[in-house]
N, C-alpha and C positions, 0 to 999 in steps of 0.2 A: 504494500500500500504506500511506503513512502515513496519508493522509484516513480510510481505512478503520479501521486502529488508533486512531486519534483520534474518529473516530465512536464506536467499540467501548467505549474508555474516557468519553466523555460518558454514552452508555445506559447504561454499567454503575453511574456514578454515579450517574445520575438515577433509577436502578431501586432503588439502594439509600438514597436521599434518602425516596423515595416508597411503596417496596410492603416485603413482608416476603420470603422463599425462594419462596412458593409462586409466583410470577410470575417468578423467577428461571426456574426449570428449564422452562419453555416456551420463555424467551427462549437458553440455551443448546443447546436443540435445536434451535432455529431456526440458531443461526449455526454450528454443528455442519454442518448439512447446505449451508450459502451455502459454509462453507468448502471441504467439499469438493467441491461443483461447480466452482468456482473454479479448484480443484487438478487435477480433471481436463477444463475448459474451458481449462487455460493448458499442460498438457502435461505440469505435476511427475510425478515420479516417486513410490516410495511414501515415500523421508525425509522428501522435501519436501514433500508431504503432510502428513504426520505432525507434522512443524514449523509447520505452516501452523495445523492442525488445534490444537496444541497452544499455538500463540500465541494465537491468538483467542482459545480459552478462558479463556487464565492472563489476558490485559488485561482480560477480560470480568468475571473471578470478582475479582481482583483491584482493581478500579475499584469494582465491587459492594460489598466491603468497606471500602474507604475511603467512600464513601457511605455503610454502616452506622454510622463511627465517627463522622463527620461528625456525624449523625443524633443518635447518642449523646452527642454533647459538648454539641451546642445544647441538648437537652432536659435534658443535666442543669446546665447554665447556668441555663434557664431556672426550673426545681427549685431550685436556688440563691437566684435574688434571690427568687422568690416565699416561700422561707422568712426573707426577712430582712423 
Protein backbone atom coordinates (compact mmCIF):
# COMPACT_ATOMS: atom_id res chain seq x y z
CA UNK A 1 0.00 0.00 0.00
CA UNK A 2 2.73 2.45 0.56
CA UNK A 3 4.47 1.91 -3.17
CA UNK A 4 1.01 2.51 -4.38
CA UNK A 5 0.56 5.84 -2.24
CA UNK A 6 3.97 7.00 -3.25
CA UNK A 7 3.37 6.07 -6.92
CA UNK A 8 -0.06 8.07 -6.58
CA UNK A 9 1.65 11.08 -5.17
CA UNK A 10 4.62 11.10 -7.88
CA UNK A 11 1.72 11.05 -10.93
CA UNK A 12 -0.08 13.58 -9.03
CA UNK A 13 2.99 15.77 -9.00
CA UNK A 14 4.01 15.02 -12.32
CA UNK A 15 0.49 15.61 -13.74
CA UNK A 16 0.41 18.85 -12.00
CA UNK A 17 4.26 19.86 -13.08
CA UNK A 18 3.15 19.03 -16.74
CA UNK A 19 -0.65 19.32 -17.85
CA UNK A 20 -3.60 21.64 -16.69
CA UNK A 21 -7.23 19.92 -14.88
CA UNK A 22 -8.25 18.65 -18.20
CA UNK A 23 -6.00 15.59 -17.94
CA UNK A 24 -6.49 15.48 -14.33
CA UNK A 25 -10.01 14.15 -14.40
CA UNK A 26 -9.22 11.06 -16.61
CA UNK A 27 -6.50 10.28 -14.40
CA UNK A 28 -8.92 10.29 -11.39
CA UNK A 29 -11.34 8.13 -12.83
CA UNK A 30 -8.93 5.81 -13.67
CA UNK A 31 -7.66 5.27 -10.03
CA UNK A 32 -11.38 5.63 -8.83
CA UNK A 33 -12.07 2.49 -10.49
CA UNK A 34 -8.07 0.47 -9.79
CA UNK A 35 -9.25 1.52 -6.24
CA UNK A 36 -12.19 -0.12 -6.09
CA UNK A 37 -11.25 -3.39 -7.75
CA UNK A 38 -8.70 -3.55 -5.39
CA UNK A 39 -11.32 -3.05 -2.45
CA UNK A 40 -13.39 -5.65 -3.64
CA UNK A 41 -10.23 -8.08 -5.05
CA UNK A 42 -8.94 -7.96 -1.36
CA UNK A 43 -12.24 -8.60 0.47
CA UNK A 44 -12.98 -4.76 2.21
CA UNK A 45 -15.94 -4.01 3.35
CA UNK A 46 -17.96 -0.96 2.38
CA UNK A 47 -15.73 1.68 5.01
CA UNK A 48 -12.82 0.33 3.93
CA UNK A 49 -13.60 0.85 0.73
CA UNK A 50 -14.72 4.00 1.01
CA UNK A 51 -11.39 4.93 2.97
CA UNK A 52 -9.51 3.31 0.37
CA UNK A 53 -11.53 5.11 -2.37
CA UNK A 54 -11.01 8.22 -0.52
CA UNK A 55 -7.25 8.09 0.16
CA UNK A 56 -6.27 7.68 -3.24
CA UNK A 57 -8.04 10.42 -4.37
CA UNK A 58 -7.09 13.16 -1.45
CA UNK A 59 -2.97 11.85 -2.37
CA UNK A 60 -3.87 12.19 -5.89
CA UNK A 61 -5.64 15.67 -5.84
CA UNK A 62 -3.45 16.70 -3.22
CA UNK A 63 0.10 15.95 -4.82
CA UNK A 64 -1.65 17.44 -8.13
CA UNK A 65 -1.74 20.68 -6.28
CA UNK A 66 1.43 20.95 -4.86
CA UNK A 67 2.72 20.35 -8.49
CA UNK A 68 0.57 23.38 -9.50
CA UNK A 69 2.38 25.53 -6.86
CA UNK A 70 5.45 24.06 -7.69
CA UNK A 71 4.79 25.15 -11.23
CA UNK A 72 3.73 28.43 -10.19
CA UNK A 73 6.65 29.43 -8.05
CA UNK A 74 9.31 28.43 -10.88
CA UNK A 75 7.53 30.42 -13.41
CA UNK A 76 7.20 33.36 -11.47
CA UNK A 77 10.80 33.11 -10.50
CA UNK A 78 11.40 32.98 -13.77
CA UNK A 79 9.15 36.38 -14.60
CA UNK A 80 11.36 37.64 -11.81
CA UNK A 81 14.93 37.67 -13.09
CA UNK A 82 13.72 38.16 -16.79
CA UNK A 83 12.32 41.43 -15.53
CA UNK A 84 15.47 42.57 -13.86
Amino acid sequence: MEYATTALAILGVAAGLAFRVKVLLPIIGVILLASIMFSLATGFGFMDTAITVLMGQATLQGSYFLGLLIRAIFSALQRMRSGL
